[in-house]
N, CA, C and O of each residue as an XYZ file, in Angstrom:
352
protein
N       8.296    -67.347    -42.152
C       7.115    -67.117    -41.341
C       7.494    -66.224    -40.156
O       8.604    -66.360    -39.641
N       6.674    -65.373    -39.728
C       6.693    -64.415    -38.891
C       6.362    -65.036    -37.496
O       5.532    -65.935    -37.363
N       7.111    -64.460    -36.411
C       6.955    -65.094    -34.926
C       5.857    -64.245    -34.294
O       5.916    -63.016    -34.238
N       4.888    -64.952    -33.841
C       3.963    -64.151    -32.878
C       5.016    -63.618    -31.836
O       6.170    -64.034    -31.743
N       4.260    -62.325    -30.829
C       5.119    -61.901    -29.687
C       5.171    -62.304    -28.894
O       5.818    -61.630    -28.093
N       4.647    -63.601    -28.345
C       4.942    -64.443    -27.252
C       6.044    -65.012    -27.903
O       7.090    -64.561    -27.436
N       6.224    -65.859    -28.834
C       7.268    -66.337    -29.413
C       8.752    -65.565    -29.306
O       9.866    -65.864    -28.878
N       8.325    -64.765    -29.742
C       9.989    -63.939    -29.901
C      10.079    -63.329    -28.647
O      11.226    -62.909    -28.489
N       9.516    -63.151    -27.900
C       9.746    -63.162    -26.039
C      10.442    -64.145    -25.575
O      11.490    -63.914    -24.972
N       9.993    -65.404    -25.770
C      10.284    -66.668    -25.571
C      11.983    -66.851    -25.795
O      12.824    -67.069    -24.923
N      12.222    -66.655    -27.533
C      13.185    -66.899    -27.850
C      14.153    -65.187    -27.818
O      15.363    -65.016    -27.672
N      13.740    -64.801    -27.893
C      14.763    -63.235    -27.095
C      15.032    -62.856    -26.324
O      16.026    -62.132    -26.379
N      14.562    -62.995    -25.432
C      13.908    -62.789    -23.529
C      14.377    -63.467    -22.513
O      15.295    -63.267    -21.717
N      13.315    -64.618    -22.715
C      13.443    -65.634    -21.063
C      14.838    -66.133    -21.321
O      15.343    -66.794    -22.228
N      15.277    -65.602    -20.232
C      16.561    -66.569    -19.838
C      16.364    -66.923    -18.560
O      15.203    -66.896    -18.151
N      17.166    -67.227    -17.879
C      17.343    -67.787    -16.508
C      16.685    -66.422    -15.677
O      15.518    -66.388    -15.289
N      17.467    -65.549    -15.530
C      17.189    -64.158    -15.288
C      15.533    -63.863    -15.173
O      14.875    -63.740    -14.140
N      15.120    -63.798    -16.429
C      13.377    -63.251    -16.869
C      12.626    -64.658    -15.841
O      11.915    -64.538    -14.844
N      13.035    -65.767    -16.432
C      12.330    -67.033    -16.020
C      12.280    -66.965    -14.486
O      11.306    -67.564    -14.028
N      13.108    -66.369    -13.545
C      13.362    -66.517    -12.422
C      12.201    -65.392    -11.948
O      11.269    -65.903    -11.326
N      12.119    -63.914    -12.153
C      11.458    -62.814    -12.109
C       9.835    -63.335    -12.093
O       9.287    -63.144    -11.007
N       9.097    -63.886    -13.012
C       8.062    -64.407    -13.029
C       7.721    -65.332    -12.464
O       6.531    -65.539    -12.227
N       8.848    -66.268    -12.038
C       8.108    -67.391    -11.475
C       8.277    -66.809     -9.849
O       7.719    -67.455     -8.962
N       9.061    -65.575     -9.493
C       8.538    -64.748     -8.286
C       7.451    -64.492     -7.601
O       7.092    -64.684     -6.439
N       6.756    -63.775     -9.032
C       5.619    -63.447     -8.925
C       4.710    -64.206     -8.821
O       3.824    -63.900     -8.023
N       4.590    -65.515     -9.611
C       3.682    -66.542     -9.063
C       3.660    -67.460     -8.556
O       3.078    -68.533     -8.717
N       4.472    -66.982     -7.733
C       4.489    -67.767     -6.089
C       4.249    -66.866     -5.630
O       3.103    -67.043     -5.215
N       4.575    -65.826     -5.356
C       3.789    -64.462     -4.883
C       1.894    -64.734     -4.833
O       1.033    -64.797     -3.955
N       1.929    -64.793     -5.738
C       0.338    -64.401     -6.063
C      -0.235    -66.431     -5.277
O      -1.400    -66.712     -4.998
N       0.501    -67.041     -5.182
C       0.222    -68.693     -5.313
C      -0.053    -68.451     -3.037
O      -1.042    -68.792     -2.388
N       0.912    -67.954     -2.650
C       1.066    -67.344     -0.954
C       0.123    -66.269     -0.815
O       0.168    -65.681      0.265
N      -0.660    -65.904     -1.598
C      -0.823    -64.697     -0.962
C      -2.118    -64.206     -2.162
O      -1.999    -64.366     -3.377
N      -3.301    -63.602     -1.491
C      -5.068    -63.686     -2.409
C      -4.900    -62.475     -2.735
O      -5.553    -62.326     -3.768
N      -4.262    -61.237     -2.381
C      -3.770    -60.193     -2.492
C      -3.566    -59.878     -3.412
O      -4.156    -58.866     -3.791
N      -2.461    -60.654     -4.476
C      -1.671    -59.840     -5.509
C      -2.194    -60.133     -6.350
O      -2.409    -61.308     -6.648
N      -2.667    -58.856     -7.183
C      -3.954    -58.827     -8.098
C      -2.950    -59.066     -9.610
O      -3.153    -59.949    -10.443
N      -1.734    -57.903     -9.668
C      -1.051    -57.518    -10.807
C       0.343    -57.456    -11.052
O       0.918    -56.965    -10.080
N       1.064    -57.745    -11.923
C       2.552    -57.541    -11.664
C       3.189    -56.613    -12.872
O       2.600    -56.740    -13.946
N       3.786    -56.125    -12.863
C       4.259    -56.012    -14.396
C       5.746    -55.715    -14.848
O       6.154    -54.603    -14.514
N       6.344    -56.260    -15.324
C       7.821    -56.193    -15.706
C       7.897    -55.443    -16.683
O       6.959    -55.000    -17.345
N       9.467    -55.192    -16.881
C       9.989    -53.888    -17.818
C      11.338    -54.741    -18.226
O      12.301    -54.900    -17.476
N      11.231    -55.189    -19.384
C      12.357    -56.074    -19.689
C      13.661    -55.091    -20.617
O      13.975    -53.902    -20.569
N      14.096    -56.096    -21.309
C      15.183    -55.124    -22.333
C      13.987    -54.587    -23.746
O      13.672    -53.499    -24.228
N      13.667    -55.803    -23.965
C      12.539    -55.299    -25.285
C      11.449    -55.628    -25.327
O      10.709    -55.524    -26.306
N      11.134    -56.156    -24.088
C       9.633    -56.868    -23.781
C       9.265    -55.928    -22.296
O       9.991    -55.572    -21.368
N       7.694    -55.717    -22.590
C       7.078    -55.450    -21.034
C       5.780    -56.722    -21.210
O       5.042    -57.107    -22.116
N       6.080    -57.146    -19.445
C       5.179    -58.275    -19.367
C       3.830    -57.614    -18.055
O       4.025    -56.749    -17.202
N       2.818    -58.217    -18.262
C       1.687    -57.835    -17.474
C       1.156    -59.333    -17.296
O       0.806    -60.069    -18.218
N       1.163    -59.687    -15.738
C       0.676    -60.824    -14.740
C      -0.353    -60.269    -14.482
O      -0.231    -59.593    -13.460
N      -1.667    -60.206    -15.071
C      -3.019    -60.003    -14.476
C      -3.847    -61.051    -13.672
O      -4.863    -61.479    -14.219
N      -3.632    -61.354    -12.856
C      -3.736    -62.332    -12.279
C      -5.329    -62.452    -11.938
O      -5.932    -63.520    -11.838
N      -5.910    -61.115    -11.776
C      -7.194    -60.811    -11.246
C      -8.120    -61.596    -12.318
O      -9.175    -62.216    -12.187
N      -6.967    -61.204    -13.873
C      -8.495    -61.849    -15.009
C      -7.991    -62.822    -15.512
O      -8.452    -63.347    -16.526
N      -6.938    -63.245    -14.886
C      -6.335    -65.116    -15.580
C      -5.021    -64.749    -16.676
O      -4.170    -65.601    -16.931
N      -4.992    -63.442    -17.243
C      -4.603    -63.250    -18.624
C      -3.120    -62.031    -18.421
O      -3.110    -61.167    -17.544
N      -2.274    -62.186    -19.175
C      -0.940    -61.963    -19.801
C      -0.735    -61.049    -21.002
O      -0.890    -61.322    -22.192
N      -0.414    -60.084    -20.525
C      -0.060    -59.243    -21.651
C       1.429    -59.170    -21.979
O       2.144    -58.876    -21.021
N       1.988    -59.366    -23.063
C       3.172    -59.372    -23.514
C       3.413    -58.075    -24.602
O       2.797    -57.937    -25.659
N       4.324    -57.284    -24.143
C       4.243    -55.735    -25.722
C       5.792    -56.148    -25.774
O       6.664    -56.269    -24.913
N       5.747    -56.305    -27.113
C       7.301    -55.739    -27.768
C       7.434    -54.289    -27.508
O       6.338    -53.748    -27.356
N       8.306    -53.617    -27.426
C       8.248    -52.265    -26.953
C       9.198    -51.672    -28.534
O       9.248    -50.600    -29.136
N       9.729    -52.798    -28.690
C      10.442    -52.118    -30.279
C       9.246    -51.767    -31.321
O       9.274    -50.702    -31.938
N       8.152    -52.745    -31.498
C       6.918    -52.469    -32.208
C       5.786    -52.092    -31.518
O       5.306    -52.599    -30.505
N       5.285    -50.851    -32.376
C       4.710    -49.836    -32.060
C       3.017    -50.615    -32.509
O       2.973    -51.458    -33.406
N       2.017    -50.277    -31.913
C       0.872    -50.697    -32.309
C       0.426    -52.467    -31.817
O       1.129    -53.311    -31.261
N      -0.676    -52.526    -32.182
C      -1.426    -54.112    -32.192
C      -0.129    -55.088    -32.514
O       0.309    -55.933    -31.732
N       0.235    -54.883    -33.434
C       1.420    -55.869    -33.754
C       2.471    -56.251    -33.120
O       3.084    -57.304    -33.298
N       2.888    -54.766    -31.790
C       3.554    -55.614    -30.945
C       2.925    -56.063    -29.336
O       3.517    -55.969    -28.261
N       1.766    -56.488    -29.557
C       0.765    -56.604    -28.017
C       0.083    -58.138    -28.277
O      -0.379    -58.456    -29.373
N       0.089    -58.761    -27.459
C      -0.125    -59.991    -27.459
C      -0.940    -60.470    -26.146
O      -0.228    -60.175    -25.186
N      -1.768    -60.898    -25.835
C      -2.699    -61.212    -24.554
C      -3.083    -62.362    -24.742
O      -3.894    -62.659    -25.619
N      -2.374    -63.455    -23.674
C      -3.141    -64.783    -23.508
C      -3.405    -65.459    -22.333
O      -3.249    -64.780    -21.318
N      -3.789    -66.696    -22.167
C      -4.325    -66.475    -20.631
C      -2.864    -67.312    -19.545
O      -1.851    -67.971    -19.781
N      -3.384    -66.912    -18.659
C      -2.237    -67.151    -17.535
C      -1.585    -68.642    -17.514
O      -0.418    -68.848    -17.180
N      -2.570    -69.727    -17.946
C      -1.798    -71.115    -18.238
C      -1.108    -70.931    -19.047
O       0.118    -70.906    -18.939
N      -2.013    -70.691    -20.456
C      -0.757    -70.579    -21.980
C       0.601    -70.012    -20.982
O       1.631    -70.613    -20.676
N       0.264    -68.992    -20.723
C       1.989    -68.065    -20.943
C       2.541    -68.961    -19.525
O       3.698    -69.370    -19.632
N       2.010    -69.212    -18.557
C       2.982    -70.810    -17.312
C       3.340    -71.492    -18.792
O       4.388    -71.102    -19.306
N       2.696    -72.297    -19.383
C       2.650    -73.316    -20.138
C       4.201    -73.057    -20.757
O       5.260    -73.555    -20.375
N       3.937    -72.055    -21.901
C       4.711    -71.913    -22.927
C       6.289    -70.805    -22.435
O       7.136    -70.395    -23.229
N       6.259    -70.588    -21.074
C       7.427    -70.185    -20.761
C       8.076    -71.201    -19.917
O       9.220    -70.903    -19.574
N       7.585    -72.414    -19.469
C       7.801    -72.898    -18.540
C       8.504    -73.454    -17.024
O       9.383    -74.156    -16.525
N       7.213    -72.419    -16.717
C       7.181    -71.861    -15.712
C       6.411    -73.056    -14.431
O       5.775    -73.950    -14.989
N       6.414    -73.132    -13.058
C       5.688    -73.538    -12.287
C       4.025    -72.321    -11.733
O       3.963    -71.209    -11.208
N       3.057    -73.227    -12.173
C       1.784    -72.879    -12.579
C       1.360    -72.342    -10.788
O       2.197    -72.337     -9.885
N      -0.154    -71.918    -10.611
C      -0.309    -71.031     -9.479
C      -1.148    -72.340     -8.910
O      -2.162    -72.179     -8.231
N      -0.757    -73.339     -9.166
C      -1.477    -74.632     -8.477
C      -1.053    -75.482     -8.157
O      -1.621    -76.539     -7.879
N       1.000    -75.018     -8.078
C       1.717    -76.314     -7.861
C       2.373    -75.600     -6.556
O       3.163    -76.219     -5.845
């Protein structure tokens, strides 16, 4: 079975390093009504903190097209990277 691209982010990606970078940002955005957007540039992942519309964009940058773009909303991706949420 094939890994969605949150998945293989998950398991390719977050390490201590990535996990640390994001949960920057939302504490950033958690201090402060300001920060609308964030967006990272990983090794094979680019991540997008849209904070303005709740929602997370994740692109594999190795796959080209729909197949490597993934958008879910800002809990899922706290949730499933776990991360501290913009309400703690």
């Amino acid at each position: 079975m094939s890994m969605n691209v949150i998945e293989r982010f998950v398991q390719q990606e977050l390490d201590a390093h990535v996990r640390g970078g994001l949960q920057s940002a939302i504490d950033e955005k958690r201090s402060s009504e300001n920060v609308y957007k964030r967006e990272f540039e990983f090794n094979s992942f680019d991540v997008v903190l849209d904070f303005s519309r709740g929602m997370v964009i994740v692109q594999d940058v190795l796959i080209a097209g729909e197949d490597g773009e993934q958008e879910v909303s800002m809990s899922d991706f706290i949730d499933v990277c776990n991360l501290k949420g913009l309400d703690q």
